[in-house]
C-alpha positions in Angstrom: -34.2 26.2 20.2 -32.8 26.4 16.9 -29.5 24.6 16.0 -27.5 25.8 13.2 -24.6 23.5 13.1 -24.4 19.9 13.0 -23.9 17.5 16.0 -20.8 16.3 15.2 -19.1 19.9 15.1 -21.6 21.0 18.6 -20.0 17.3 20.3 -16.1 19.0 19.1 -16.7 22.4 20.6 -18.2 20.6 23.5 -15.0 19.2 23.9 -12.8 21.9 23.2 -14.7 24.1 26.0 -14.0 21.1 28.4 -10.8 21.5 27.9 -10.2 25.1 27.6 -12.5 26.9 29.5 -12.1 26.7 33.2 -15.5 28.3 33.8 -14.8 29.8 36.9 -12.9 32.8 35.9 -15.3 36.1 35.1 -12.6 38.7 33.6 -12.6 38.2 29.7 -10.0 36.0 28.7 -7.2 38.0 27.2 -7.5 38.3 23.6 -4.2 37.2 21.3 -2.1 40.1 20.1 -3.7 39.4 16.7 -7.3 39.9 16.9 -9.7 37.8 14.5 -11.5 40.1 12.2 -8.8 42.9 12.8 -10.3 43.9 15.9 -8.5 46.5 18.3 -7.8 44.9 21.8 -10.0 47.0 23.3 -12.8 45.6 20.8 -11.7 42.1 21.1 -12.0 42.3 25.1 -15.4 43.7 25.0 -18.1 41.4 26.6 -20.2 40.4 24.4 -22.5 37.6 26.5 -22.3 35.5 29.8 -22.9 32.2 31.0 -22.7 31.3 34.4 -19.2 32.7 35.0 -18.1 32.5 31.7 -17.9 35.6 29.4 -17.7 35.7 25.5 -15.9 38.3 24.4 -16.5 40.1 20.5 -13.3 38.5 20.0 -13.9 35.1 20.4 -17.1 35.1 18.9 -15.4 37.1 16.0 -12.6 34.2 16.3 -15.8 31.3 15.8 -16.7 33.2 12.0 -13.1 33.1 11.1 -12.3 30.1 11.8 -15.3 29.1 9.2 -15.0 28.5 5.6 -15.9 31.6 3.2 -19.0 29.6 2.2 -20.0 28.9 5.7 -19.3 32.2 6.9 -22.0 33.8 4.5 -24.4 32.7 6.5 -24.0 34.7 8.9 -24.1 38.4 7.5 -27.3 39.4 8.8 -27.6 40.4 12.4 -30.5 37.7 12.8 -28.2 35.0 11.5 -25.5 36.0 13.8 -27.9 35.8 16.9 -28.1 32.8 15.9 -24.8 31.6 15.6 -24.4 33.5 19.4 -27.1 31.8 20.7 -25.3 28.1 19.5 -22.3 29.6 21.5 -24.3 29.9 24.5 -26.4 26.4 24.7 -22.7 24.6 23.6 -21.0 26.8 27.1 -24.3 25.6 28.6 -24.0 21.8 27.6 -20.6 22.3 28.7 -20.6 24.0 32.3 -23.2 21.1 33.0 -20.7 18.5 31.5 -17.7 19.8 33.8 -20.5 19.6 36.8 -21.3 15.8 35.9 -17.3 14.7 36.1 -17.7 14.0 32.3 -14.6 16.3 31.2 -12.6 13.1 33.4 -13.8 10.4 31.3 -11.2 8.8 29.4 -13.5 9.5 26.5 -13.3 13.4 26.7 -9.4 13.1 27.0 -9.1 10.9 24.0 -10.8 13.3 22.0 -9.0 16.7 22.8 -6.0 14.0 22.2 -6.8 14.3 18.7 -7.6 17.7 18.9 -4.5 19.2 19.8 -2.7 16.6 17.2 -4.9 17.9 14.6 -4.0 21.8 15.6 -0.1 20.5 16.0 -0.3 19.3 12.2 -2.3 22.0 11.2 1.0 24.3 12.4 3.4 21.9 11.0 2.1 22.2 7.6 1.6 26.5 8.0 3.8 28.3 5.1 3.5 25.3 2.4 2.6 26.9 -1.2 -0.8 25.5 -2.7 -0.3 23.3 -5.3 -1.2 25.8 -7.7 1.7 28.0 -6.7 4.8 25.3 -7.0 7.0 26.0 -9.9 7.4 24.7 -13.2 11.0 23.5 -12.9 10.0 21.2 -9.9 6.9 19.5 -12.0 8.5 18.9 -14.8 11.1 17.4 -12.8 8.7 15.0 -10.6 6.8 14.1 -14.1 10.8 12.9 -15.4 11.3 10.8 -12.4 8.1 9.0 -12.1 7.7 8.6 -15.6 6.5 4.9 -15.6 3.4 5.8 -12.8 2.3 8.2 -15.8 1.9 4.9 -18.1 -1.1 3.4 -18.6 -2.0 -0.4 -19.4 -4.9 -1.7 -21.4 -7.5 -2.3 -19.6 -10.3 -4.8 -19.7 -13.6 -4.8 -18.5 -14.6 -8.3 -17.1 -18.2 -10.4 -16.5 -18.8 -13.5 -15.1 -21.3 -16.2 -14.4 -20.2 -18.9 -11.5 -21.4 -22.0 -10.7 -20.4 -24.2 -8.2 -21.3 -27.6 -10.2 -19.0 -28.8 -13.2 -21.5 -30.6 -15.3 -24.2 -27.8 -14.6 -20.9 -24.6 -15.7 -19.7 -26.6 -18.8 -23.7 -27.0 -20.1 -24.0 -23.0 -19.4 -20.7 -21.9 -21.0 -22.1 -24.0 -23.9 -25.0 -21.9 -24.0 -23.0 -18.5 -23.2 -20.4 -19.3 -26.4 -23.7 -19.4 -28.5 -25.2 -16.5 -27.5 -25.4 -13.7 -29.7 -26.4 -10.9 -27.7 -25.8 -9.1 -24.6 -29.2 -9.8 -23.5 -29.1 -13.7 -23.6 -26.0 -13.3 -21.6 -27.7 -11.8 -19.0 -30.6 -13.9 -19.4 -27.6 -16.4 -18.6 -26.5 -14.7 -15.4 -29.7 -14.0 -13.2 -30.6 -17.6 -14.3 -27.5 -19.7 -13.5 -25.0 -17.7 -11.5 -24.6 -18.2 -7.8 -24.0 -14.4 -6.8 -26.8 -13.6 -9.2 -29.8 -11.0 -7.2 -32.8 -13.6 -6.2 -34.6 -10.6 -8.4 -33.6 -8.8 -11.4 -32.9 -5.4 -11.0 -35.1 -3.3 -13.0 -33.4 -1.9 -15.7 -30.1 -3.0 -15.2 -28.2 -3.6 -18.4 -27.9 -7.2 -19.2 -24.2 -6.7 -20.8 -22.7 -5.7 -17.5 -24.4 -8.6 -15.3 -22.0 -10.3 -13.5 -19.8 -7.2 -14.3 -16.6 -7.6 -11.9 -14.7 -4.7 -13.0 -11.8 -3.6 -14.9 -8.6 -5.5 -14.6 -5.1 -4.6 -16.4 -2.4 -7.0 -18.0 -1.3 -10.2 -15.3 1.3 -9.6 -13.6 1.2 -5.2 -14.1 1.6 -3.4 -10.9 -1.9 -1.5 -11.6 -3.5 -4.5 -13.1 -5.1 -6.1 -9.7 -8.8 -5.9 -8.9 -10.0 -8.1 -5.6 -13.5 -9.1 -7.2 -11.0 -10.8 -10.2 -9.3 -13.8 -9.7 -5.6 -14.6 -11.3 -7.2 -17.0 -13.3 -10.1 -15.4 -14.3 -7.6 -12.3 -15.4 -5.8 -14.4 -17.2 -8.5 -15.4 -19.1 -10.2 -12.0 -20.4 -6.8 -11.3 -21.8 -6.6 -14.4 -24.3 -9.7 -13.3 -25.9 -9.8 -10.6 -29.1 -13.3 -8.7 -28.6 -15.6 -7.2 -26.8 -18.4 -9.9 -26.4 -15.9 -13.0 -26.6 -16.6 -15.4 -23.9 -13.8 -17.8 -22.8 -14.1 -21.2 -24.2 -13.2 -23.1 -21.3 -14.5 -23.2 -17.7 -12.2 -21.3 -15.3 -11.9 -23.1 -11.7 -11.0 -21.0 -8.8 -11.5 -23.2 -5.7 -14.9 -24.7 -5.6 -15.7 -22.5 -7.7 -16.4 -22.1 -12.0 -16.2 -19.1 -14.0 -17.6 -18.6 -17.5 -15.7 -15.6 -18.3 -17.0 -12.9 -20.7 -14.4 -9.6 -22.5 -17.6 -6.4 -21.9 -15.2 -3.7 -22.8 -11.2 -2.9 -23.4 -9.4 0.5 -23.6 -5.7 0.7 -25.2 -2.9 2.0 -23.1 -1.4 5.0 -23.2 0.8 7.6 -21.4 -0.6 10.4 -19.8 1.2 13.7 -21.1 2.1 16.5 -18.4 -0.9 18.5 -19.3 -3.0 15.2 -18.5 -0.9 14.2 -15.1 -0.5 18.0 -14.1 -3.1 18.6 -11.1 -1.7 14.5 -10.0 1.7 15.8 -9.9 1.0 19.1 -7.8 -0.7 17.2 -5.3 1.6 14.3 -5.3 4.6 16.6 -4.3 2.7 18.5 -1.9 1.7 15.6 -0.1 5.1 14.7 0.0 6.0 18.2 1.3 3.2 17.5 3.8 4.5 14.2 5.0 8.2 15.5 5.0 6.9 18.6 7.9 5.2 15.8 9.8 7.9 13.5 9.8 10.4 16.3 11.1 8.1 17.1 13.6 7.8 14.0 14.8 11.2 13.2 14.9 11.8 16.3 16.8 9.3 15.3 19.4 10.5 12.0 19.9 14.5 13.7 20.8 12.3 16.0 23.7 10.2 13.9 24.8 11.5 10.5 26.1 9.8 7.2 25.2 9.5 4.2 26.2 7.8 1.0 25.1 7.3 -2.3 27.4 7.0 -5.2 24.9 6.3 -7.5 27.8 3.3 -5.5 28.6 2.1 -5.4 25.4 3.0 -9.0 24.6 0.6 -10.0 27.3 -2.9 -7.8 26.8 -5.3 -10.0 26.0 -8.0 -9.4 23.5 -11.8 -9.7 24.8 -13.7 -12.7 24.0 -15.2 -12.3 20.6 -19.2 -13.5 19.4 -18.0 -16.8 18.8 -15.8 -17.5 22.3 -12.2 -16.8 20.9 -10.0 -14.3 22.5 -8.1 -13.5 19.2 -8.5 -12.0 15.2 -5.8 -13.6 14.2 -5.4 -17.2 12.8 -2.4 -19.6 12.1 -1.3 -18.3 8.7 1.6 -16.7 9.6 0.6 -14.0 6.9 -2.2 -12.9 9.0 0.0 -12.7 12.0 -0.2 -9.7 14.4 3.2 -7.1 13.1 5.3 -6.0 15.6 4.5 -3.2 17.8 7.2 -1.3 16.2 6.2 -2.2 12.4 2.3 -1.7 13.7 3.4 2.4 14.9 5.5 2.6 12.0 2.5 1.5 9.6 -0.3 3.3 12.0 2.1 6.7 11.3 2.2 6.8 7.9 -1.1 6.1 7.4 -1.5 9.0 9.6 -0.1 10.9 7.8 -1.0 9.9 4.5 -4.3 10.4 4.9 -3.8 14.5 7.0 -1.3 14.9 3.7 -3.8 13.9 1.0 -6.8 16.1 3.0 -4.2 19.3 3.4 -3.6 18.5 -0.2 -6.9 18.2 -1.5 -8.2 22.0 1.2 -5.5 23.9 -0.7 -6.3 22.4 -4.6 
């Protein structure tokens, strides 16, 4: 039986038949006053297949192309392709009927998902009647590119390597090699010798004057100049030196730990002009757009629906036993402390929506 779809969208519309089909009713579900495909009602009720005591009607199977993309939906212009496409309608009502029969529509599992579901088609309506990016004004980009000015400046950046060692003596006798070097190669050479997080085996035709490459890093202390492979120190470091090739002349210690640091490549900074920050900019403020409809929604919800929170409750779950016998993630350091529930929903809903935003934002680009 061939499939033409992947699992993970056959498991969705598993779901959503679970929770929208009774399969017990055999009159044709009543087609929406707005047919898919700009069928007539009379079309759109038309049986079209049946399943047990489910029927598919020409509308929803009509429904099933439109809600494809256009690339998508090009597979299925020939009759046998849309046989096909019927005959994944059928084994999915199938799978489902049998589903519904086996009590699995009750697992929390199943209710979860069409959770999710319906959030997604509730955000999906929240955000209907936003312009695409390509289709907001002048007046308000020029605008946003005035007002967030500095994000539109660029450092320098620096490109930095490194060789680590774990024994004093053994770094400072290596760094004395690595300051006489006088080629990329014999840095490298350096690296798979000598470095701790060096491959047990050179990779084959890797370049030798980005081993121990750890990325690129901007000015200390700039708000886009942070990379979590590059220590302060070591940051510090690439910026006293003047070339490309330079290596530091002293040993850098970061815990147990000692860099020889090495400058592979710098750009200057500049500042992006309007034509360069211009697609940025649309979808920046159309995220925003999309985050503003979410919030309102939300806030809307939350004056209907009443809600209620009890911290005790949540104070006292306990967290199963992990491989290595504690009950909890989270140490001492108060950094690394648990948030509150209300900073933790707060944080969990605008990632939320941060990441739907950026997605809508990126569909409609």
């Amino acid at each position: 039986m061939q499939r033409v779809t992947t699992h993970g969208r056959h498991l969705a519309v598993v779901i959503g038949s679970l929770f929208l089909g009774s399969g017990c009713d055999e009159k044709a579900v009543e087609p929406a006053k707005k047919s898919a495909g700009g069928l007539t009602q009379e079309q759109a009720s038309a049986v079209l297949a049946k399943v047990g005591t489910k029927v598919i009607t020409v509308g929803e199977f009509a429904g099933a192309l439109e809600r494809m993309n256009e690339v998508e939906r090009l597979r299925y212009q020939s009759p046998k392709r849309r046989r096909e496409l019927l005959q994944e309608i059928i084994d999915t009502e199938l799978l489902a009927q049998e589903a519904r029969a086996r009590g699995l529509d009750k697992e929390p599992g199943v209710d979860e998902a069409v959770r999710q579901i319906l959030r997604d088609a509730m955000l999906a309506k929240a955000r209907e009647g936003l312009p695409a990016p390509a289709e907001l004004g002048q007046d308000e980009l020029n605008a946003y590119y005035a007002e967030h000015a500095d994000e539109f400046v660029e450092p320098e950046r620096r490109r930095v390597s490194a060789i680590v060692l774990g024994d004093p003596d053994a770094a400072a006798k290596v760094l004395k090699s690595a300051k006489a070097a006088e080629s990329a190669a014999s840095w490298g050479s350096l690296y798979f010798e000598h470095s701790l997080d060096a491959p047990k085996e050179r990779p084959a035709g890797a370049p030798l004057e980005l081993a121990g490459d750890l990325g690129i890093v901007a000015p200390p202390g700039h708000a886009k100049g942070t990379n979590d492979r590059v220590p302060a120190a070591v940051q510090s470091a690439v910026f006293q030196l003047a070339k490309v090739g330079d290596v530091f002349g002293e040993l850098v210690g970061v815990g147990d730990k000692y860099f020889i640091v090495r400058l592979t490549g710098m750009s200057s900074g500049h500042t992006r002009s309007f034509a360069e920050a211009e697609r940025s900019i649309r979808i920046a403020i159309l995220q925003a757009k999309l985050r503003k409809r979410e919030a309102e929604l939300e806030a809307e919800l939350r004056t209907r629906f009443p809600i209620r929170v009890d911290e005790q409750a949540l104070a006292a779950v306990e967290l199963p036993a992990s491989a290595d016998g504690s009950t909890s993630i989270w140490q001492d350091d108060p950094s690394l402390n648990p948030p509150s529930a209300a900073a933790s929903a707060t944080a969990a809903a605008s990632a939320t929506a941060a990441t739907s935003a950026t997605a809508a934002a990126s569909a409609t680009a």
